[in-house]
C-alpha positions in Angstrom: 4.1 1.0 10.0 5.3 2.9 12.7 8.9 3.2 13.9 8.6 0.9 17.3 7.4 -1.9 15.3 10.0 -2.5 12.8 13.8 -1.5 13.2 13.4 -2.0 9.1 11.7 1.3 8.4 14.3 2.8 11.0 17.4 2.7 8.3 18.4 6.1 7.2 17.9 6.2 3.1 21.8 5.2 2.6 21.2 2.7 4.5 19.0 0.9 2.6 20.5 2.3 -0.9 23.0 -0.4 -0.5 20.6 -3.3 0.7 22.5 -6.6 -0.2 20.4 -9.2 -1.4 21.3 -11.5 1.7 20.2 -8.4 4.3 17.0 -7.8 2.0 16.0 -11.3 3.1 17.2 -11.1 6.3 15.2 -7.9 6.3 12.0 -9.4 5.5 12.5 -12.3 7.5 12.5 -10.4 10.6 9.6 -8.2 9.6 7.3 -11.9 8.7 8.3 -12.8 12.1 7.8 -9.3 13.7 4.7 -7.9 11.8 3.3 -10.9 9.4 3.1 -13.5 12.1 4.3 -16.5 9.9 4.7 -17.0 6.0 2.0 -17.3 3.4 2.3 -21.2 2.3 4.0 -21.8 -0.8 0.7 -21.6 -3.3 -0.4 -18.6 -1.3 2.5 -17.0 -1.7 2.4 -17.9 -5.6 -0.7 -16.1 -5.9 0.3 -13.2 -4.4 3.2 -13.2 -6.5 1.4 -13.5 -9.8 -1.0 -11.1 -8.7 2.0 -8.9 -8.1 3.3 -9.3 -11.0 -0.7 -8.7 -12.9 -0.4 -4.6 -11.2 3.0 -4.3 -13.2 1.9 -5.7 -16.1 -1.0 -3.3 -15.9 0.8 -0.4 -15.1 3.3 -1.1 -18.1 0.3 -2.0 -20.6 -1.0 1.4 -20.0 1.8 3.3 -19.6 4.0 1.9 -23.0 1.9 -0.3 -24.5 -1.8 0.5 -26.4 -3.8 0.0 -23.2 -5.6 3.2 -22.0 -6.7 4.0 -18.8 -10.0 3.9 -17.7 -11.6 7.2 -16.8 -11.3 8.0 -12.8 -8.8 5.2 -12.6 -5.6 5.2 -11.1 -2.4 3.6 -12.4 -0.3 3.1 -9.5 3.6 3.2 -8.6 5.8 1.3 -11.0 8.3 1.3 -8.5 6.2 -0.1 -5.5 4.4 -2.9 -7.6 7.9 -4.0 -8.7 9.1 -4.0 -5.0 6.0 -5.9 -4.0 7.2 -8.5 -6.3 10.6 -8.5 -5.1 9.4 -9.1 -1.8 7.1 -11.8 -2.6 10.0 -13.5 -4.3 12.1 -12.8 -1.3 9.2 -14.6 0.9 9.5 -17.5 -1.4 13.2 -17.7 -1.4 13.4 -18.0 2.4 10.9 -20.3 3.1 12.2 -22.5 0.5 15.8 -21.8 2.0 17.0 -20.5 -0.9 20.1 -18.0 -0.9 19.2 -15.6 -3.6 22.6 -13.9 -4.0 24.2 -17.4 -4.7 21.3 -18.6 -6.7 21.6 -15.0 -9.0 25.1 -15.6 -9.2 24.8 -19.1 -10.8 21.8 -17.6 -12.7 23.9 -15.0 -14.3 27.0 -17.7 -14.9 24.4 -19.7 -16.8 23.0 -17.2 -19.0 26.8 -15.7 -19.7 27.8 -18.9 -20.5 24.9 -19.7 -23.0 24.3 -16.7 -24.2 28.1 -15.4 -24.7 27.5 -14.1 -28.6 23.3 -14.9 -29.1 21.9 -12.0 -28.4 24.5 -9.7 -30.5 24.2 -12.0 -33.6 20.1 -11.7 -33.3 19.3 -9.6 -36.3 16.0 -8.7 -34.5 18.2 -6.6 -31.5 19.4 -4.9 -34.0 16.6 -3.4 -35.8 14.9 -0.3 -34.0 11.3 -0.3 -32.6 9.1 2.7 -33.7 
């Protein structure tokens, strides 16, 4: 993408270092509307997601679990595949009108509620993988 076509890519590094949630999909709104044309539908947009999230699982299969590579074969950016999902999500979020920052927050509520002294009493986080 060139400069002219989305004021996203124009944001100095700092810029985007402290990307809220709320401006991420504000962010990508503007680019669906400026460069994508219009939104995947919904199932689409599931696909893409779960394919999304098939490169990460890849990448992490080879890279720390017993998967090998395939000679000539390249792995990919853990880092980009994981923001390709992110913005996936993001797409899903706004066409379903969903506020993500308010959605993590009750999210987060939940699980601190439920899961106040669980995970410190499991005896299996306390044991250490080889």
């Amino acid at each position: 993408m060139s400069e002219s076509h989305d004021h996203c890519e124009m944001q100095p590094d700092s810029e985007m270092q402290s990307l809220t949630i709320r401006a991420a999909q504000d962010q990508v709104d503007q680019w669906i509307q400026r460069i994508g044309v219009r939104y995947f539908d919904e199932m689409t947009n599931l696909a893409q997601l779960v394919e999304e999230v098939g490169e990460v699982a890849r990448i992490l299969s080879r890279t720390c679990g017993e998967q090998s590579c395939k000679p000539g074969s390249e792995l990919g950016d853990l880092g980009d595949e994981l923001a390709d999902v992110l913005f996936v999500t993001i797409c899903l979020a706004n066409q379903s009108g969903i506020d993500l920052t308010a959605a993590l927050k009750r999210n987060l509520a939940k699980k601190t509620k439920r899961d106040a002294t669980r995970h410190r009493e499991n005896p299996k986080l306390q044991e250490k993988r080889s």
